[in-house]
C-alpha positions as a Markdown table, in Angstrom:
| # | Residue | x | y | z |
|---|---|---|---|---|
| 1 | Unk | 0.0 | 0.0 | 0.0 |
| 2 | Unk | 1.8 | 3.3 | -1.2 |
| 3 | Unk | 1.8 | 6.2 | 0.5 |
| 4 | Unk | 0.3 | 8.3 | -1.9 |
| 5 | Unk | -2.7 | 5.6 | -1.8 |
| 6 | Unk | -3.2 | 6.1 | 1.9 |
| 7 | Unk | -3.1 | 10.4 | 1.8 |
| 8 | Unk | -5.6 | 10.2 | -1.1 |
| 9 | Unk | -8.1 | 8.6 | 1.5 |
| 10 | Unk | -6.8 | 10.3 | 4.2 |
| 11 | Unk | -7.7 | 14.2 | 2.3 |
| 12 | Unk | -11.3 | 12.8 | 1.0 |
| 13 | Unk | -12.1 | 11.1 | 4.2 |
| 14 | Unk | -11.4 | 14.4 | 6.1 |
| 15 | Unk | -13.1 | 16.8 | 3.7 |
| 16 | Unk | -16.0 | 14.1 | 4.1 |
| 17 | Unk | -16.0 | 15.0 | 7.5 |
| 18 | Unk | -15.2 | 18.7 | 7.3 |
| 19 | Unk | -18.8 | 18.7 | 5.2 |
| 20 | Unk | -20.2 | 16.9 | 7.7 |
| 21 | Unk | -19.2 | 19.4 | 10.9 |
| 22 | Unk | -20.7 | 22.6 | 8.6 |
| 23 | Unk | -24.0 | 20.9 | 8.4 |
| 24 | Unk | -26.8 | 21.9 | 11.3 |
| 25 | Unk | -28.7 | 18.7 | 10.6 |
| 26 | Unk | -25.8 | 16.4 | 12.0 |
| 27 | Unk | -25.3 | 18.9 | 15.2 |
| 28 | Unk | -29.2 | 18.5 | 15.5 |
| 29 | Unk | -29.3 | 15.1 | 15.2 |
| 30 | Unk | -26.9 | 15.0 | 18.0 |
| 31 | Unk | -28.9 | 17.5 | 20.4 |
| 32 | Unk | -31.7 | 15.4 | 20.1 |
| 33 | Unk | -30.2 | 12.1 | 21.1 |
| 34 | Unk | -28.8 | 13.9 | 24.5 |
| 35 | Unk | -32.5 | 15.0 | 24.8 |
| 36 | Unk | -33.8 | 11.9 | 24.2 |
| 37 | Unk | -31.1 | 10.5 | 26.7 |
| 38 | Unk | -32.4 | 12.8 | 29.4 |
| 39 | Unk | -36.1 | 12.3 | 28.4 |
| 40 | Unk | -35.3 | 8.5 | 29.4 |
| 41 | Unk | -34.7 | 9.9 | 33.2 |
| 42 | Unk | -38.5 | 10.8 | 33.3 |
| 43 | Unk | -39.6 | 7.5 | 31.9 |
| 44 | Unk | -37.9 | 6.0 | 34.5 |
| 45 | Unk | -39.2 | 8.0 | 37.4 |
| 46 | Unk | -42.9 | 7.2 | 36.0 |
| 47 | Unk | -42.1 | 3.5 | 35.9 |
| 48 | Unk | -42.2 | 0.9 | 39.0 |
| 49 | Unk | -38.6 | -0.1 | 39.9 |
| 50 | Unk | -36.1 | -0.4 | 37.2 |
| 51 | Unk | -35.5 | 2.9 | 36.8 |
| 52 | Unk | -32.0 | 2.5 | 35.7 |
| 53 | Unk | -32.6 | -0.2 | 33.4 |
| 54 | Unk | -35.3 | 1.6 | 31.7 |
| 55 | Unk | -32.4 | 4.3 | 31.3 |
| 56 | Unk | -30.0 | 2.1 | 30.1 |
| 57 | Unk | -32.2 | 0.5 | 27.5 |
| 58 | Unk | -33.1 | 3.8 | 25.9 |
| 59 | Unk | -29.6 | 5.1 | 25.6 |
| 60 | Unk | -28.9 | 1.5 | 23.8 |
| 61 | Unk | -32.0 | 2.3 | 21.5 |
| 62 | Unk | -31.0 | 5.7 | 21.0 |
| 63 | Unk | -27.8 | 5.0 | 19.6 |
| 64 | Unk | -28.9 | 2.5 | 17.9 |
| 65 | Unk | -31.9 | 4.3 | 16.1 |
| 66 | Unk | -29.9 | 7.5 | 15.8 |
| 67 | Unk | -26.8 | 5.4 | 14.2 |
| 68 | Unk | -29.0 | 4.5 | 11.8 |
| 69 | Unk | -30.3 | 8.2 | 10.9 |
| 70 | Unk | -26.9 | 9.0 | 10.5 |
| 71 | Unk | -25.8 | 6.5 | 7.8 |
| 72 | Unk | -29.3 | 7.5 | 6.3 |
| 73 | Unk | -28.4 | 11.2 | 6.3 |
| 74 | Unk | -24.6 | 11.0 | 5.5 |
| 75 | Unk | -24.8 | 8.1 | 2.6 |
| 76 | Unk | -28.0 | 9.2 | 0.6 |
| 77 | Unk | -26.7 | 12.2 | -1.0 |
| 78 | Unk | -22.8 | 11.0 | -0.7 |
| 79 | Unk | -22.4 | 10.1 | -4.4 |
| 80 | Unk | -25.1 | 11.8 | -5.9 |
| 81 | Unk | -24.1 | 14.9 | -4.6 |
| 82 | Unk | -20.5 | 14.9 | -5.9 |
| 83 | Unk | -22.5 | 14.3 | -9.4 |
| 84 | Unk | -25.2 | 17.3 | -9.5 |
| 85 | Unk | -21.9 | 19.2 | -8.0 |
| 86 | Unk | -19.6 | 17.2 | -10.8 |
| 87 | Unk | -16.9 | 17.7 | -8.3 |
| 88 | Unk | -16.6 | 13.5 | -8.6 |
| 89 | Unk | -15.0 | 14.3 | -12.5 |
| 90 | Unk | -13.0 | 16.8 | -11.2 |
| 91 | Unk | -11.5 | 14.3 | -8.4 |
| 92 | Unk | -11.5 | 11.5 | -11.1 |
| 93 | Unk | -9.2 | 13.4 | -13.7 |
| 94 | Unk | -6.3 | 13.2 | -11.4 |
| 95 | Unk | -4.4 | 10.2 | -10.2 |
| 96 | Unk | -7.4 | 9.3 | -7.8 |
| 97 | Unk | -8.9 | 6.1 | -9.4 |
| 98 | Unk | -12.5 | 4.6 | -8.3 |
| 99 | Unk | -11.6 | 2.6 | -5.3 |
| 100 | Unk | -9.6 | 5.7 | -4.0 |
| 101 | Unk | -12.3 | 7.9 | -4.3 |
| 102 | Unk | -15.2 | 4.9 | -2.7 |
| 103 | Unk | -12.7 | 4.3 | 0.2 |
| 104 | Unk | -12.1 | 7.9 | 0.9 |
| 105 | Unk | -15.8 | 8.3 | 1.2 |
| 106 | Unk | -16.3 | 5.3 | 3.6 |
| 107 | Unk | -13.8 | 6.5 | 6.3 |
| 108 | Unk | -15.6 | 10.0 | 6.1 |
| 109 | Unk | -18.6 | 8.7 | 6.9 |
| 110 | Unk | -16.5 | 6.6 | 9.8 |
| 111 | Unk | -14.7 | 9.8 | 10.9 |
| 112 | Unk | -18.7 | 11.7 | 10.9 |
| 113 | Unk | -20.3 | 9.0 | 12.8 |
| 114 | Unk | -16.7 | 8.7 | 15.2 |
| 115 | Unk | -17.5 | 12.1 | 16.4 |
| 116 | Unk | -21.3 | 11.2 | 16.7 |
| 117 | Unk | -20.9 | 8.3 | 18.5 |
| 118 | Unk | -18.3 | 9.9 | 20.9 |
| 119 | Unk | -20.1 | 12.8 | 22.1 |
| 120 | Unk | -23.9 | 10.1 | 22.6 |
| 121 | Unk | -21.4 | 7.9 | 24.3 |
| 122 | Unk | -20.0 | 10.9 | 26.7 |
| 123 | Unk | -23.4 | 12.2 | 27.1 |
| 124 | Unk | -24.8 | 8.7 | 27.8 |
| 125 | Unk | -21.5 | 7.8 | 30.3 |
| 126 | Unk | -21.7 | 11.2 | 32.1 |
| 127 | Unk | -25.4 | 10.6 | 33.0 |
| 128 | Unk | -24.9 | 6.8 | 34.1 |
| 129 | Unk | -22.4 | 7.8 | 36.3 |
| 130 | Unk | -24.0 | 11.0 | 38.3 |
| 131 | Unk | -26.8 | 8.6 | 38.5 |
| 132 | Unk | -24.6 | 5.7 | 40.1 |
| 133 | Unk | -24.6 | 2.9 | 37.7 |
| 134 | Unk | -22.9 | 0.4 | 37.9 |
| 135 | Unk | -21.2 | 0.3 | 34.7 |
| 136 | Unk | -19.3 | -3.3 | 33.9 |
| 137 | Unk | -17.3 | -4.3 | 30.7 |
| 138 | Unk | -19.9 | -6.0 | 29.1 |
| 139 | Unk | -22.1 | -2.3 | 28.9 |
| 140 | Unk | -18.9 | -1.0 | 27.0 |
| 141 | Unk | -18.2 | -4.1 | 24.6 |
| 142 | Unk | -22.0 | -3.3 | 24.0 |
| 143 | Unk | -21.2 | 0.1 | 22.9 |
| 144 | Unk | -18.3 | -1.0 | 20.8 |
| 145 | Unk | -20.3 | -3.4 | 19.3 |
| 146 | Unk | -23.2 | -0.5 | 18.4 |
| 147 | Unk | -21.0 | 1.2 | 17.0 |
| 148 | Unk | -19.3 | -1.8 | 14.8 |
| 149 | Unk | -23.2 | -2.0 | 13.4 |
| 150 | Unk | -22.8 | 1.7 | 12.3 |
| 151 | Unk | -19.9 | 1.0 | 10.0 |
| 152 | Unk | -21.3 | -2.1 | 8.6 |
| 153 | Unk | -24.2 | 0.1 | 7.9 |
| 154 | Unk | -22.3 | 2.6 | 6.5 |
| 155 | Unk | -20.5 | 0.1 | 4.3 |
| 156 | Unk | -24.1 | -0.9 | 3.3 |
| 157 | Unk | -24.9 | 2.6 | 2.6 |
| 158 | Unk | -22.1 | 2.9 | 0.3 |
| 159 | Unk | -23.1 | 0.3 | -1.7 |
| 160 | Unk | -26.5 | 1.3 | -2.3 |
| 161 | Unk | -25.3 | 5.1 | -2.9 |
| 162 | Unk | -23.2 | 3.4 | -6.1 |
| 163 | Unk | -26.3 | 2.8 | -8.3 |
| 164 | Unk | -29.7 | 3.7 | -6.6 |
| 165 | Unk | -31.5 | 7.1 | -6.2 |
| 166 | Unk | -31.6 | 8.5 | -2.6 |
| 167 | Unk | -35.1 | 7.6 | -2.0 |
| 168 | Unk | -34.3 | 3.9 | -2.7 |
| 169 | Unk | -30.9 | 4.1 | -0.9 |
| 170 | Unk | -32.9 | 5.1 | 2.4 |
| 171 | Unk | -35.5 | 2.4 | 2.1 |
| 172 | Unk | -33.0 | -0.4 | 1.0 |
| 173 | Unk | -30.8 | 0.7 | 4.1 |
| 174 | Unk | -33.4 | 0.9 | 6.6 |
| 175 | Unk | -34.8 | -2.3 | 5.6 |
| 176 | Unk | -31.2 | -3.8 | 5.9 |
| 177 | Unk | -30.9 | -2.6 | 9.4 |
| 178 | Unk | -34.6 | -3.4 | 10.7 |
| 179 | Unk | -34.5 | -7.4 | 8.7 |
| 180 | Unk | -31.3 | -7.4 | 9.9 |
| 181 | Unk | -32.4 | -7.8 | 13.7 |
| 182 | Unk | -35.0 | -9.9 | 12.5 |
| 183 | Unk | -33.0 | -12.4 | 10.8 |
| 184 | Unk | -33.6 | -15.5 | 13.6 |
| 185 | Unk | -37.3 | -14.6 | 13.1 |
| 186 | Unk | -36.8 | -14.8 | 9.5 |
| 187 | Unk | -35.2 | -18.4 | 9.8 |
| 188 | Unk | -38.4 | -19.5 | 12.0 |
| 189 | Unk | -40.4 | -18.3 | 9.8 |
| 190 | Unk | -39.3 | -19.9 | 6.8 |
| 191 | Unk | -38.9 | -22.9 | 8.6 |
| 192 | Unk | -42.7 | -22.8 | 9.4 |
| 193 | Unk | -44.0 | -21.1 | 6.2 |
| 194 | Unk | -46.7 | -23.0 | 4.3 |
| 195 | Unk | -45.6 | -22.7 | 0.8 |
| 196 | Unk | -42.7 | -23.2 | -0.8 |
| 197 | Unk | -41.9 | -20.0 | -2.6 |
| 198 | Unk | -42.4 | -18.3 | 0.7 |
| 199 | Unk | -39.9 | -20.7 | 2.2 |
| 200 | Unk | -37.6 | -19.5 | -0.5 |
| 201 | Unk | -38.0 | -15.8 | -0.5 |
| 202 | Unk | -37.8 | -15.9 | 3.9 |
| 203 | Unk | -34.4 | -17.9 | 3.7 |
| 204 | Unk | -33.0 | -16.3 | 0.6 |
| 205 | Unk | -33.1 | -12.7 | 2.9 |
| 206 | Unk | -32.0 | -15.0 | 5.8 |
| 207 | Unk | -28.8 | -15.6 | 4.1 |
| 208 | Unk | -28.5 | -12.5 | 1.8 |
| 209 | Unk | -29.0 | -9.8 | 5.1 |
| 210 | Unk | -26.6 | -9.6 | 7.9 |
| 211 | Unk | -27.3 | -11.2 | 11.0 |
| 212 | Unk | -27.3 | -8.2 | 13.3 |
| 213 | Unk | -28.8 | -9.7 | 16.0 |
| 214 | Unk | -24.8 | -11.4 | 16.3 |
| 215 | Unk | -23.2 | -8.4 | 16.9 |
| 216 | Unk | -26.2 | -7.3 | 19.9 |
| 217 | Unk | -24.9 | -7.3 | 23.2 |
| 218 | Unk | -27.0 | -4.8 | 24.7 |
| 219 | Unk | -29.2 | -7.0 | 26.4 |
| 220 | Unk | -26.4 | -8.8 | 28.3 |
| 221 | Unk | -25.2 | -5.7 | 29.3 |
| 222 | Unk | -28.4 | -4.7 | 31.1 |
| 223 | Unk | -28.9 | -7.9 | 32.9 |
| 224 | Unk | -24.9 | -8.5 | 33.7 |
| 225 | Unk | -24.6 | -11.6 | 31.8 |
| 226 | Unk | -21.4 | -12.9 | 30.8 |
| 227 | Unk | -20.7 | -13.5 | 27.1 |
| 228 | Unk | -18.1 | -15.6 | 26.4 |
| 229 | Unk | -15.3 | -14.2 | 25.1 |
| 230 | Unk | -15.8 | -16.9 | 22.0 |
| 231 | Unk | -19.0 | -15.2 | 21.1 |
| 232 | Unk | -17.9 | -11.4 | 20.9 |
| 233 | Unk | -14.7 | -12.5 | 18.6 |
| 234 | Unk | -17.6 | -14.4 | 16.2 |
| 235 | Unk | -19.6 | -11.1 | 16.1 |
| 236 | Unk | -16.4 | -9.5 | 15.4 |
| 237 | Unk | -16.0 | -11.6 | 12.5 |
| 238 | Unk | -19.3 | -11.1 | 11.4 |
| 239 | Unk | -18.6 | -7.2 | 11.2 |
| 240 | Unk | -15.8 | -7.4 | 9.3 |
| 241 | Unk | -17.1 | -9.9 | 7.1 |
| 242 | Unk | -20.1 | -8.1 | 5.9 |
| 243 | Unk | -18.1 | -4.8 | 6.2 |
| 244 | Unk | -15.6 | -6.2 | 4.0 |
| 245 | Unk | -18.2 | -7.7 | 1.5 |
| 246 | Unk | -20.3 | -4.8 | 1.1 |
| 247 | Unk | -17.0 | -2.2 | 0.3 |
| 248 | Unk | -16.0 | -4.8 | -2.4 |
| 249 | Unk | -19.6 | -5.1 | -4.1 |
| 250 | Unk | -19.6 | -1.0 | -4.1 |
| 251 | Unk | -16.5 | -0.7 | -5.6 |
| 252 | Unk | -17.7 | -3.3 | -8.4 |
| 253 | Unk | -20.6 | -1.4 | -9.1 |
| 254 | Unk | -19.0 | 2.0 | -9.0 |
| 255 | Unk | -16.4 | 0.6 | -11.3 |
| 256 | Unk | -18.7 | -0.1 | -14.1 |
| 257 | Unk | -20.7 | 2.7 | -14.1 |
| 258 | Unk | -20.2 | 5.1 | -16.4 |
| 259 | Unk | -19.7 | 9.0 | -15.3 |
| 260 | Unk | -19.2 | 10.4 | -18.1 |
């Protein structure tokens, strides 16, 4: 890997994020997931015992659901933009080839949802702790893991932002993320459906969608159950796995279209 290579990625991945710090949406998007955060305090008063759970939980879902409006904001317009603008033929006609320019976009949306993640996370941690939660590894390898799912999506995003519009981009994505959790439903399902073509279609998006449900460790965070360390490393896997696929298939597709 050249050096050249690695600053090409390195000044598109940062003017990715540069972008990204200029627009309100993202510092909005942030303000409300502190809100939210503190909103969970109420619910908790207003429920019967488990008030810190119920707190915990919500700050999982938060991230979670505001990870995902993230990569849905950041990826939609990420290509399509550098077309209306035709900045992408201006980056194109100088020794910046295709997978250059795809990677360089990728790690800007990491670098974007980085500093998203980081200031939830500290807003999250800062509340737990005035509150006196007991805070263990596994809530932290939870967080890790949430945040894992965000690049994956993000690689996802990518891919979808090579050849779709933004309208089908956001529904393909979202429908990723949400079948995504559902994949053990989706394997029960088939295995119980009544005919065979919906057998086929039910297992086909079993084995087609990433199993996100693998990399969820939220729920053993909240009840202080210990996952073996076996476990994490194969939902490790699984991130970089799909991560890994989906950057590949983008840069395929990206690579045959025409720009021009």
């Amino acid at each position: 890997m050249s050096l050249m290579f690695i600053l090409q990625i390195k000044a598109l991945a940062v003017n990715v994020w540069r972008e990204a710090t200029r627009d309100h949406s993202i510092l909005m998007l942030v303000g409300s997931g502190v809100l939210m955060m503190a909103v969970s305090l109420i619910f908790g008063q207003m429920a019967v015992g488990g008030r810190d759970r119920i707190f915990q939980d919500m700050g999982y879902w938060t991230m979670g659901m505001w990870g995902l409006a993230a990569v849905v904001y950041l990826g939609s317009g990420i290509i399509k933009r550098e077309l209306q603008r035709k900045t992408v033929y201006l980056v194109l006609s100088r020794p910046v080839d295709r997978p250059t320019f795809m990677l360089g976009k990728f790690f800007g949306m990491v670098l974007v949802l980085a500093s998203v993640f980081f200031l939830l996370t500290s807003a999250w941690l800062i509340i737990a702790v005035s509150r006196g939660i007991s805070l263990t590894h596994m809530h932290f390898w939870a967080l890790a893991f949430i945040f894992g799912e965000w690049v994956l999506l993000a690689a996802v995003s990518l891919f979808f932002a090579s050849f779709t519009s933004p309208l089908l981009h956001n529904f393909f994505l979202v429908s990723v993320a949400f079948l995504g959790h559902w994949s053990n439903e989706l394997k029960i399902f088939a295995d119980n459906a009544k005919t065979d073509a919906l057998k086929m279609v039910l297992n086909t998006l079993y084995y087609l969608l990433p199993n996100l449900e693998a990399v969820n460790f939220r729920e053993a965070a909240l009840y202080n159950d210990v996952i073996a360390g076996a476990v994490m490393g194969q939902g490790a896997l699984v991130l970089l796995g799909w991560i890994a696929t989906a950057l590949i298939a983008a840069n395929i597709v990206f690579m045959q279209r025409r720009l021009l």
